[in-house]
N, C-alpha and C positions, 0 to 999 in steps of 0.2 A: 504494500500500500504506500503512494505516494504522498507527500505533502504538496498541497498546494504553495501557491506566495504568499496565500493571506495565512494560512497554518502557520506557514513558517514565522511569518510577520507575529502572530500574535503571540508564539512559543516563544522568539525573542522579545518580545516586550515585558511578559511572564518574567524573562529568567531577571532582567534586566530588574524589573520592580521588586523581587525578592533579592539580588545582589543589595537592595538599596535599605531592604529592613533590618534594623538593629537582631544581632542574632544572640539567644539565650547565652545568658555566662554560666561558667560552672558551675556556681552556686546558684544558682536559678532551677540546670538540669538535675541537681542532689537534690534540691527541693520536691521540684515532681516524681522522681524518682520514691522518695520517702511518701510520697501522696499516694501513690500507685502501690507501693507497697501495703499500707496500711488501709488501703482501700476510704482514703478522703471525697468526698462526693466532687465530682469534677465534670461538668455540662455538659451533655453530650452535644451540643452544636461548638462547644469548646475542643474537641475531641478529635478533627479531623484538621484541627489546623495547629495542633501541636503537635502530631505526628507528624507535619509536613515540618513543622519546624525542627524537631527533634532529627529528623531525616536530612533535612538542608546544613545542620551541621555536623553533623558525620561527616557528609560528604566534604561538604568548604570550608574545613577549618583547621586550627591547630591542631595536634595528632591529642592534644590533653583535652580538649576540649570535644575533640571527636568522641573517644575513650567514652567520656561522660557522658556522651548521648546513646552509646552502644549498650552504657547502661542500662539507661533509662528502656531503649526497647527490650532489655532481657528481662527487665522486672516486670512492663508491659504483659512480656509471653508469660511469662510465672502467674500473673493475677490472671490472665484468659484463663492458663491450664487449673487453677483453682476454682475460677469461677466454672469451669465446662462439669466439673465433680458432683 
């Protein structure tokens, strides 16, 4: 499947406006992290743009700061596989 111009166009624009947002610090992802653990009530319309975030620094960041979002998705998989019980 190809992308069109405008695809492309708005995939960069995307990348470009998430380059531009302040990206979680470490003590922010131990924060959630500890919320996820402990199961803190956390919105679910909240919920699909912190995984994006949580995800965006992985990818574009410090390797310390990646680390700490790698976290955060493993505690993530640990409360699913609790919650699925």
């Amino acid at each position: 499947m190809t992308k069109t111009g405008r695809e492309r166009k708005r995939h960069r624009m995307l990348r470009q406006r998430l380059d531009k947002l302040p990206l979680p610090t470490r003590g922010e992802l131990r924060l959630l992290r500890k919320a996820v653990r402990h199961d803190w009530p956390i919105p679910t319309e909240k919920r699909p743009g912190l995984l994006r975030d949580v995800l965006h620094v992985m990818v574009n960041s410090h390797p310390r700061q990646s680390l700490a979002a790698v976290k955060v998705l493993i505690e993530m998989d640990s409360a699913n596989l609790r919650n699925a019980r």
